[in-house]
PDB file with one MODEL, atoms N, CA, C and O in Angstrom:
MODEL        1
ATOM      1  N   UNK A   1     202.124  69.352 128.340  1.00  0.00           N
ATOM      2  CA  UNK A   1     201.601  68.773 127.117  1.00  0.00           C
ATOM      3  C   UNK A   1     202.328  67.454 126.879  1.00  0.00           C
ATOM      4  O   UNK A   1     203.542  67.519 127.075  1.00  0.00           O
ATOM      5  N   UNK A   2     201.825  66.221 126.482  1.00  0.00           N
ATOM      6  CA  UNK A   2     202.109  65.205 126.386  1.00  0.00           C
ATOM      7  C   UNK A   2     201.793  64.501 124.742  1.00  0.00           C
ATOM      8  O   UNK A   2     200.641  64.268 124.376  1.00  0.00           O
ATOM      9  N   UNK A   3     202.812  64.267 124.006  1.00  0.00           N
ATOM     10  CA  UNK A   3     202.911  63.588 122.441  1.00  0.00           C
ATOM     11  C   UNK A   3     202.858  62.316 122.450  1.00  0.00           C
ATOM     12  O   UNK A   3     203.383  61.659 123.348  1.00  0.00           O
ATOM     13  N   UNK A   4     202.123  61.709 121.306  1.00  0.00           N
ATOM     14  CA  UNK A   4     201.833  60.659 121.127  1.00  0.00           C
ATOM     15  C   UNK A   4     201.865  60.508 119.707  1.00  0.00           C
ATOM     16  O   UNK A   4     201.718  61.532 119.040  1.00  0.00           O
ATOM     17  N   UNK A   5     202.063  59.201 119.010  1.00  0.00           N
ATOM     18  CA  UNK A   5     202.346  59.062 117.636  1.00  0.00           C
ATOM     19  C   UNK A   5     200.356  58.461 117.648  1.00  0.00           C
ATOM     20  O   UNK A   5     199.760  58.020 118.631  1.00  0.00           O
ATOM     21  N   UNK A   6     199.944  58.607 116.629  1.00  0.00           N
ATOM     22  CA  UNK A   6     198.555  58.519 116.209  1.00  0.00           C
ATOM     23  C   UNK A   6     198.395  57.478 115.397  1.00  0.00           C
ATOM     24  O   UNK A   6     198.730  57.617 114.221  1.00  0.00           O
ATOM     25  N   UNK A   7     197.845  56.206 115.855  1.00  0.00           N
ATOM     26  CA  UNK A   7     197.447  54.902 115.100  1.00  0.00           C
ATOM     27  C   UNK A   7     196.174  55.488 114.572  1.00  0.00           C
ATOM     28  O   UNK A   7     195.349  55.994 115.333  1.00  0.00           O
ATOM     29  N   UNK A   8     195.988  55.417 113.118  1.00  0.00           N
ATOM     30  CA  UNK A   8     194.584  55.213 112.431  1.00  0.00           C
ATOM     31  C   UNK A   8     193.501  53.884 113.193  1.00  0.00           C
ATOM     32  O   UNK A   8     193.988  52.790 113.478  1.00  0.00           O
ATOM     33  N   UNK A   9     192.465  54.113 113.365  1.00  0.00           N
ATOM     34  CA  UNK A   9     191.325  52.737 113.062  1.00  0.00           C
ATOM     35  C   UNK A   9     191.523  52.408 111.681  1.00  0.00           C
ATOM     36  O   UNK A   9     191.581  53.134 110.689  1.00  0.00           O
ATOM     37  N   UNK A  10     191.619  51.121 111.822  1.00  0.00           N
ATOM     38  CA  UNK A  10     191.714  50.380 110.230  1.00  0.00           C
ATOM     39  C   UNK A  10     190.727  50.883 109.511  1.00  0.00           C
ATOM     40  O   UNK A  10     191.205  51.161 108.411  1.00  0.00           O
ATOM     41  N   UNK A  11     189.368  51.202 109.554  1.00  0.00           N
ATOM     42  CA  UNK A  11     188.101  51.769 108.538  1.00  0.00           C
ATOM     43  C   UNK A  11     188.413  53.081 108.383  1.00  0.00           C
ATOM     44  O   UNK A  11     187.499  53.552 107.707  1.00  0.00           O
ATOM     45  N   UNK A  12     189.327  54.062 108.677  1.00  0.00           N
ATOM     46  CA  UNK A  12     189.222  55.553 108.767  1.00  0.00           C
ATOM     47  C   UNK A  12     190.439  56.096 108.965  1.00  0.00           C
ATOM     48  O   UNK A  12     191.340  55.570 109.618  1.00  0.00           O
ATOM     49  N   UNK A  13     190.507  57.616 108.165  1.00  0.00           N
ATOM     50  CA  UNK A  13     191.337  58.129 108.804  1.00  0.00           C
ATOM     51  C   UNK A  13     191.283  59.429 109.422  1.00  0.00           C
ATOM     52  O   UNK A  13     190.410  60.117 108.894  1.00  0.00           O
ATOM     53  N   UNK A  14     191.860  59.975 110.290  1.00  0.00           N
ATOM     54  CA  UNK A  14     191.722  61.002 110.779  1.00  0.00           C
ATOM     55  C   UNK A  14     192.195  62.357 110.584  1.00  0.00           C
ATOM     56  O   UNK A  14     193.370  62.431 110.943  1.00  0.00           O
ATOM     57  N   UNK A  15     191.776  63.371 110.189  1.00  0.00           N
ATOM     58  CA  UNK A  15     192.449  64.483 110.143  1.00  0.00           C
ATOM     59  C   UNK A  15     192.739  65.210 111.085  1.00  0.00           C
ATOM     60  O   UNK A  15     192.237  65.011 112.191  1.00  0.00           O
ATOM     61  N   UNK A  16     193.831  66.467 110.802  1.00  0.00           N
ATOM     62  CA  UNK A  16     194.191  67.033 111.601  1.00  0.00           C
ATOM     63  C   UNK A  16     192.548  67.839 111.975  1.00  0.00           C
ATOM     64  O   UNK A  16     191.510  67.814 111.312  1.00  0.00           O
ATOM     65  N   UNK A  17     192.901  68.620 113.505  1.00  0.00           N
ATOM     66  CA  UNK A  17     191.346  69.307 114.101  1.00  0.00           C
ATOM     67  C   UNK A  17     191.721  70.590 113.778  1.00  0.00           C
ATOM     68  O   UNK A  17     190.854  71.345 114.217  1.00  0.00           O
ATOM     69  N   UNK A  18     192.768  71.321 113.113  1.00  0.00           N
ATOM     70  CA  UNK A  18     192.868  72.619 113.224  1.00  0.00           C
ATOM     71  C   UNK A  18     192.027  73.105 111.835  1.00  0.00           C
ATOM     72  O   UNK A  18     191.622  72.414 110.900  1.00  0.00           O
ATOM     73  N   UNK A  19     191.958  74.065 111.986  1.00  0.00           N
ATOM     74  CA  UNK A  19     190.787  74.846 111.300  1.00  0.00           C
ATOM     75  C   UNK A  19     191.120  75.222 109.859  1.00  0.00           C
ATOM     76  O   UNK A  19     192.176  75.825 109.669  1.00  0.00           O
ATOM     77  N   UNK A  20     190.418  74.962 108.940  1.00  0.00           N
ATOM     78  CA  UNK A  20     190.869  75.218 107.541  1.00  0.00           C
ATOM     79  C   UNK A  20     192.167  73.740 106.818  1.00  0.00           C
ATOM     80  O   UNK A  20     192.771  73.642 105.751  1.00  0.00           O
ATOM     81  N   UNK A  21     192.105  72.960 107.904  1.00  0.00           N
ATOM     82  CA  UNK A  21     193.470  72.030 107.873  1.00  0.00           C
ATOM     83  C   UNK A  21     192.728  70.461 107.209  1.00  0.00           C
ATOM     84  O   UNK A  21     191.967  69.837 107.948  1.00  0.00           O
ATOM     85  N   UNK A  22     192.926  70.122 106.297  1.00  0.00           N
ATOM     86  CA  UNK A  22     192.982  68.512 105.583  1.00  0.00           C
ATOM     87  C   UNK A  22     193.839  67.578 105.866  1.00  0.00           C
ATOM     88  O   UNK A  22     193.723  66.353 105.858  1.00  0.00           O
ATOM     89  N   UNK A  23     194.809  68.339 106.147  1.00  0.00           N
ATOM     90  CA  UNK A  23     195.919  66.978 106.228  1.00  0.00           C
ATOM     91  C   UNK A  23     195.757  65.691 107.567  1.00  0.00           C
ATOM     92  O   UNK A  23     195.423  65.808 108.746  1.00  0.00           O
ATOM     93  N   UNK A  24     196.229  64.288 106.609  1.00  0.00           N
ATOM     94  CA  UNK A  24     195.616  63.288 108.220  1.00  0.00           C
ATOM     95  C   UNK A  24     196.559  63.897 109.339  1.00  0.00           C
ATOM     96  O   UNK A  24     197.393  64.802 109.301  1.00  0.00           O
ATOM     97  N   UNK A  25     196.124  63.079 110.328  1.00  0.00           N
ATOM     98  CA  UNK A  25     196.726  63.827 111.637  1.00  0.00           C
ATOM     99  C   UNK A  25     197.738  62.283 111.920  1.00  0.00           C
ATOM    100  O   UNK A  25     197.622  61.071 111.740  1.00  0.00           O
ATOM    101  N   UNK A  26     198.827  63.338 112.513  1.00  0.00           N
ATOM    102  CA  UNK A  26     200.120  62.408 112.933  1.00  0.00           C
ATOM    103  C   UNK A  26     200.440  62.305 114.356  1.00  0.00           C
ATOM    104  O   UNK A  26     201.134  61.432 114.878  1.00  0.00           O
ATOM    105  N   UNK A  27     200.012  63.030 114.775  1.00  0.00           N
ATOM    106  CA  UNK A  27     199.772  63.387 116.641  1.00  0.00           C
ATOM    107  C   UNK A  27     198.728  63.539 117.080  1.00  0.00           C
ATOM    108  O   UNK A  27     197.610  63.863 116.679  1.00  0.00           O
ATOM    109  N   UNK A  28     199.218  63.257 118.016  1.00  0.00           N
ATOM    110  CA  UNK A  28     197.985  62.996 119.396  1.00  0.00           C
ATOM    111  C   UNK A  28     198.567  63.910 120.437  1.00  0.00           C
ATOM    112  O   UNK A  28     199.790  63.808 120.536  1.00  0.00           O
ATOM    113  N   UNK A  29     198.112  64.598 121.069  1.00  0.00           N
ATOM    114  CA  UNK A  29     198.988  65.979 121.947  1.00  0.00           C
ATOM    115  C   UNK A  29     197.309  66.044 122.979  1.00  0.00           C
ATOM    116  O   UNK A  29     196.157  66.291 122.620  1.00  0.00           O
ATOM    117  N   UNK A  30     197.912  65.691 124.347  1.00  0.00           N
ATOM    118  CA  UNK A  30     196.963  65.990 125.446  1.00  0.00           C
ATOM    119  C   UNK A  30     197.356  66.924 126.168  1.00  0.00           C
ATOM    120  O   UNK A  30     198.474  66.788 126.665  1.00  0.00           O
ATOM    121  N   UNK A  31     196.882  67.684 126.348  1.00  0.00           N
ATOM    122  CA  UNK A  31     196.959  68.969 127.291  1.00  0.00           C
ATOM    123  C   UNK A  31     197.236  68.150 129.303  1.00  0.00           C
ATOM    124  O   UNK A  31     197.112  67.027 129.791  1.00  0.00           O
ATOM    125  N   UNK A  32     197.602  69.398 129.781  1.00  0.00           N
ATOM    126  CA  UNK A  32     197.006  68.851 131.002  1.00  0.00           C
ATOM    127  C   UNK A  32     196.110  68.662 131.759  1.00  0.00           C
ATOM    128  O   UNK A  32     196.176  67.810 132.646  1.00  0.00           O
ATOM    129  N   UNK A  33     195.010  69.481 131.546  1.00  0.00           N
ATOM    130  CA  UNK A  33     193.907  69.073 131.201  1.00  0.00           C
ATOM    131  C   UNK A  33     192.866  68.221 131.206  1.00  0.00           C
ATOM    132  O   UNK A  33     191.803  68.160 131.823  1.00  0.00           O
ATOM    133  N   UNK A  34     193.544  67.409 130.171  1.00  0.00           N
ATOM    134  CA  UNK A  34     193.305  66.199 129.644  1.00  0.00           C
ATOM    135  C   UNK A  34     192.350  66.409 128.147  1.00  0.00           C
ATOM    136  O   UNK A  34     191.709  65.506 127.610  1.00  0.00           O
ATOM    137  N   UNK A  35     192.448  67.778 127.679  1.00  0.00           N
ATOM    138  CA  UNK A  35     191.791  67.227 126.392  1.00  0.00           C
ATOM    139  C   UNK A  35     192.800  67.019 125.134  1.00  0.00           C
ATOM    140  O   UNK A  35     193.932  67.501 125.081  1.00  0.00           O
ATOM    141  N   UNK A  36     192.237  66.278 124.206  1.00  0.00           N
ATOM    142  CA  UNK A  36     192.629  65.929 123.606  1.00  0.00           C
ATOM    143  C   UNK A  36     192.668  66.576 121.875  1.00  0.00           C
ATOM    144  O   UNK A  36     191.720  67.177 121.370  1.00  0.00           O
ATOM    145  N   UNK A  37     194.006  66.277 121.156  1.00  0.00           N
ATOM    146  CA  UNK A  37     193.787  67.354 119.496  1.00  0.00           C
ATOM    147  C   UNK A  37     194.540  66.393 119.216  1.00  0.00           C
ATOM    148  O   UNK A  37     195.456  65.871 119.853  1.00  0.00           O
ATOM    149  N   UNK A  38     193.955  66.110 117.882  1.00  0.00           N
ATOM    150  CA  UNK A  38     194.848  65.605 116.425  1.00  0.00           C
ATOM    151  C   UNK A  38     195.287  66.218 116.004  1.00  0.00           C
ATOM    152  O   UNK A  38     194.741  67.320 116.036  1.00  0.00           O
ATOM    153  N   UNK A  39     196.254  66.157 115.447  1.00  0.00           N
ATOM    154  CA  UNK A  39     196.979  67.310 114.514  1.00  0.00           C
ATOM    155  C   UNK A  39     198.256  66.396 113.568  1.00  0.00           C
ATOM    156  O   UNK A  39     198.738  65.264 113.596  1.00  0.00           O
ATOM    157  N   UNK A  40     198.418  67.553 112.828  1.00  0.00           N
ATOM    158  CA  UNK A  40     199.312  66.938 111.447  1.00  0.00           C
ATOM    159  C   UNK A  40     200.694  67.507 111.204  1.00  0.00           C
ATOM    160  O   UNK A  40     200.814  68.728 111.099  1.00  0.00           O
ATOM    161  N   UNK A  41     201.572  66.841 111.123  1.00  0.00           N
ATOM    162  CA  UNK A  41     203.025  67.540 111.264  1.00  0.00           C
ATOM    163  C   UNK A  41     203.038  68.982 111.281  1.00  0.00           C
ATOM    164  O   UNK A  41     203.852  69.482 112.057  1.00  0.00           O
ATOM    165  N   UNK A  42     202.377  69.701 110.653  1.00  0.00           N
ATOM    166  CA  UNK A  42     202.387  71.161 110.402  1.00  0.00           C
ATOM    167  C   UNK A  42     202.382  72.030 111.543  1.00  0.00           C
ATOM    168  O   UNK A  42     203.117  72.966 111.859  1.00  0.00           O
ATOM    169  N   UNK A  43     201.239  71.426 112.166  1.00  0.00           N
ATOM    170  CA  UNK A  43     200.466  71.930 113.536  1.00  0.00           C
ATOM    171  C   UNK A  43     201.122  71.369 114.679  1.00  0.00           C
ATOM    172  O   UNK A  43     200.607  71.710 115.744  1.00  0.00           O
ATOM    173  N   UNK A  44     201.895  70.774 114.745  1.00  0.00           N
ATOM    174  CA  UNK A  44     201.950  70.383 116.065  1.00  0.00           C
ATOM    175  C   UNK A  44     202.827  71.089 116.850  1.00  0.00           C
ATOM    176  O   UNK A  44     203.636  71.535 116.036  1.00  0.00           O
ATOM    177  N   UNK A  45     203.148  71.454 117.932  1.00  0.00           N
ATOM    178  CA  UNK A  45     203.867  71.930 118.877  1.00  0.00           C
ATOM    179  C   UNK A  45     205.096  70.981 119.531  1.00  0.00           C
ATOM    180  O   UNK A  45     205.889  71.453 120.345  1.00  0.00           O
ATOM    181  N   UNK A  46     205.162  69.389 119.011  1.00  0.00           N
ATOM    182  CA  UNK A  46     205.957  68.538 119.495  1.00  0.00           C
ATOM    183  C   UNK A  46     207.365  69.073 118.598  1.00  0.00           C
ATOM    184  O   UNK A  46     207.332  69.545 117.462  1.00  0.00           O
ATOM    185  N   UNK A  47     208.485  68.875 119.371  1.00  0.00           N
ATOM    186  CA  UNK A  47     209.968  69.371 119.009  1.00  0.00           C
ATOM    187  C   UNK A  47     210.355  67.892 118.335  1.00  0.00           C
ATOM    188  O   UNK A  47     211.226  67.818 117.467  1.00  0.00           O
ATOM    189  N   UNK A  48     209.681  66.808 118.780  1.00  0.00           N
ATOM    190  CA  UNK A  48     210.237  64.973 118.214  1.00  0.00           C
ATOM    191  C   UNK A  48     209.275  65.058 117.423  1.00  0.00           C
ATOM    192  O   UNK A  48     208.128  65.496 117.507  1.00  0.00           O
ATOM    193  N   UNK A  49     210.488  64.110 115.856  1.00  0.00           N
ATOM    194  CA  UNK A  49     209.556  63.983 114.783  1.00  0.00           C
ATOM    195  C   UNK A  49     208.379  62.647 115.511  1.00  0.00           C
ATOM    196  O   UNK A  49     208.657  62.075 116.566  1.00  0.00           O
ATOM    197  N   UNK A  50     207.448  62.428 114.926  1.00  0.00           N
ATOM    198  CA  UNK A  50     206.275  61.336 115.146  1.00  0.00           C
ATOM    199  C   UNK A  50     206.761  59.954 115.233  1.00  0.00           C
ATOM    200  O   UNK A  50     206.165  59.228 116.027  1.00  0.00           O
ATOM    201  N   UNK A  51     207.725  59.464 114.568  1.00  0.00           N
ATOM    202  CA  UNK A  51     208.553  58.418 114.466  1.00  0.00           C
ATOM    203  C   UNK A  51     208.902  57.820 115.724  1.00  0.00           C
ATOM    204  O   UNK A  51     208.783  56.667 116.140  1.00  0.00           O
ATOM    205  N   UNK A  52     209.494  59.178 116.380  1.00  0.00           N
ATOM    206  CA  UNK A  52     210.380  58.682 118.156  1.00  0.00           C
ATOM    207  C   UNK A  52     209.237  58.769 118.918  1.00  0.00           C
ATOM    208  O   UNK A  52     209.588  58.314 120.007  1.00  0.00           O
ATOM    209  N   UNK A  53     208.082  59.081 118.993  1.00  0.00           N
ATOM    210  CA  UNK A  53     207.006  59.408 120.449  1.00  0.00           C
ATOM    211  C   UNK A  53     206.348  57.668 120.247  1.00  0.00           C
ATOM    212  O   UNK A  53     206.326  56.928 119.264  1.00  0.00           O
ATOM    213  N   UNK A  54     205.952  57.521 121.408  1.00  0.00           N
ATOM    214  CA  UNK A  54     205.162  56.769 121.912  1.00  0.00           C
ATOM    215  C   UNK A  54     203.937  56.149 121.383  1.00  0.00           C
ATOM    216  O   UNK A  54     203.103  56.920 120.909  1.00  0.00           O
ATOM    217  N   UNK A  55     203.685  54.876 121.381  1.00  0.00           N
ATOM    218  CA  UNK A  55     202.335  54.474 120.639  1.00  0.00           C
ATOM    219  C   UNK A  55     201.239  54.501 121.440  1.00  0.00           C
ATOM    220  O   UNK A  55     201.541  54.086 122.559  1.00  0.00           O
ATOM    221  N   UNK A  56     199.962  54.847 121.341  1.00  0.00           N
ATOM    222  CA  UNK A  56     198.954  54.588 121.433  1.00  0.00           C
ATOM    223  C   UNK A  56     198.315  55.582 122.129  1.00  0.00           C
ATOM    224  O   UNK A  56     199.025  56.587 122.118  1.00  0.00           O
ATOM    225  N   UNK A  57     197.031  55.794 122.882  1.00  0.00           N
ATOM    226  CA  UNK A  57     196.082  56.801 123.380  1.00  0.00           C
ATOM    227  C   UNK A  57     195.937  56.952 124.624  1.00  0.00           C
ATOM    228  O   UNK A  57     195.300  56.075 125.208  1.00  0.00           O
ATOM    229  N   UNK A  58     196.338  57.809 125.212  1.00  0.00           N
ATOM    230  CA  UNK A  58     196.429  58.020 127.086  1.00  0.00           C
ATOM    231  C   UNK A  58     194.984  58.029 127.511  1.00  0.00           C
ATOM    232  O   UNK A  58     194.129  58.840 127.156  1.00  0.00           O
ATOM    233  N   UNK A  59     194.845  57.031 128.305  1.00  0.00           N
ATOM    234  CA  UNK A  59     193.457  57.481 128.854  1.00  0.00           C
ATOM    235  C   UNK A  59     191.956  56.402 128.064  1.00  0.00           C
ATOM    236  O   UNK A  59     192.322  55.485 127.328  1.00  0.00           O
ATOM    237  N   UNK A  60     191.134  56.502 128.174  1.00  0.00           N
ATOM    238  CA  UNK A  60     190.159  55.548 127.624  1.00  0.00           C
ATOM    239  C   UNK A  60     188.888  56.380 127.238  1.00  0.00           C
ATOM    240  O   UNK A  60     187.718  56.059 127.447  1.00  0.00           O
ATOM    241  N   UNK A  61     189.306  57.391 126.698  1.00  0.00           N
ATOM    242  CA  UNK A  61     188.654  58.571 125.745  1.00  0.00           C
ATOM    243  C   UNK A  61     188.230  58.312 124.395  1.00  0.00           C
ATOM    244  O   UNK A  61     189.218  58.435 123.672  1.00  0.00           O
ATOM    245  N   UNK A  62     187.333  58.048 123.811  1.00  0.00           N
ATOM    246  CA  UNK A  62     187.204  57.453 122.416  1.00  0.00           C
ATOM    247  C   UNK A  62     187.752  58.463 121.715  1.00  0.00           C
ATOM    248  O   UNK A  62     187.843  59.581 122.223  1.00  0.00           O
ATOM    249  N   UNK A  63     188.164  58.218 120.524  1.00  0.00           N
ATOM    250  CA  UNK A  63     188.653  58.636 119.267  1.00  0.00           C
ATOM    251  C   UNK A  63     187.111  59.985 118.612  1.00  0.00           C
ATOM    252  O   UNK A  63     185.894  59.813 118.555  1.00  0.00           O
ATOM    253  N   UNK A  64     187.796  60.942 118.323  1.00  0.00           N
ATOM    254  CA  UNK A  64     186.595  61.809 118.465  1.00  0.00           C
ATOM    255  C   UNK A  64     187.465  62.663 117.005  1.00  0.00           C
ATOM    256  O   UNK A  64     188.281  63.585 116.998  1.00  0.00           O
ATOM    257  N   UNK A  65     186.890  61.921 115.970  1.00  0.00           N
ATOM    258  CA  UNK A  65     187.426  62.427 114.460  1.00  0.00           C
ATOM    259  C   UNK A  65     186.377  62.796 113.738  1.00  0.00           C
ATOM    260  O   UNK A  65     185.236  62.647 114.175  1.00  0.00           O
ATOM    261  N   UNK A  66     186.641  63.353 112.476  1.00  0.00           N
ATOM    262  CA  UNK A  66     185.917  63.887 111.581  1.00  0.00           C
ATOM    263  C   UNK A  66     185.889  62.829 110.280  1.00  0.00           C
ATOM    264  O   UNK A  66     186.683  61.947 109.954  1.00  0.00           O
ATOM    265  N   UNK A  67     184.878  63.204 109.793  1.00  0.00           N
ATOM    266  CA  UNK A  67     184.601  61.740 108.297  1.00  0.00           C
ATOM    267  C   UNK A  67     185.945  63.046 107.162  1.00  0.00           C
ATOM    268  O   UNK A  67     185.775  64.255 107.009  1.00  0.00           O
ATOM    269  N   UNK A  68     186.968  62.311 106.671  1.00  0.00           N
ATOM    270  CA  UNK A  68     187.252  62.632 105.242  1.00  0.00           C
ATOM    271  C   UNK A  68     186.493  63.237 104.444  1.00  0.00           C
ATOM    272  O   UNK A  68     185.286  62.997 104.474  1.00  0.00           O
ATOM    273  N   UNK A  69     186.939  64.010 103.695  1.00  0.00           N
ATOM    274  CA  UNK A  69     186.459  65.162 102.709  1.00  0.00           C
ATOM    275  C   UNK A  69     186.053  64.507 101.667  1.00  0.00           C
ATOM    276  O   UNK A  69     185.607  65.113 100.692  1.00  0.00           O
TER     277      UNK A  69
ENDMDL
END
């Protein structure tokens, strides 16, 4: 599993993908795989706060979010 800190698109923001969950999403976490989950401090499985991981999106996978509540 591979962490990533989660840049918003300037028009939007993204929430976490877990189920019953609102909060925006702060990670980016790719499997090996290669698929991809947003998720929000709560949810995530990363041991580093969001601050120390890495910027931006592995791969050239579009951004695949949900519209705000």
């Amino acid at each position: 599993m591979e962490y990533f800190r989660f840049d918003h698109p300037p028009d939007r923001l993204t929430l976490c993908s877990r189920p019953n969950c609102e909060d925006i999403a702060d990670y980016l976490e790719v499997t090996e795989e290669g698929w991809e989950e947003f998720v929000c401090a709560a949810h995530t499985s990363s041991e580093r706060h969001v601050s120390v991981l890495p910027m931006g999106v592995p791969g050239t996978l579009p951004h695949r979010s949900r519209p705000a509540a």
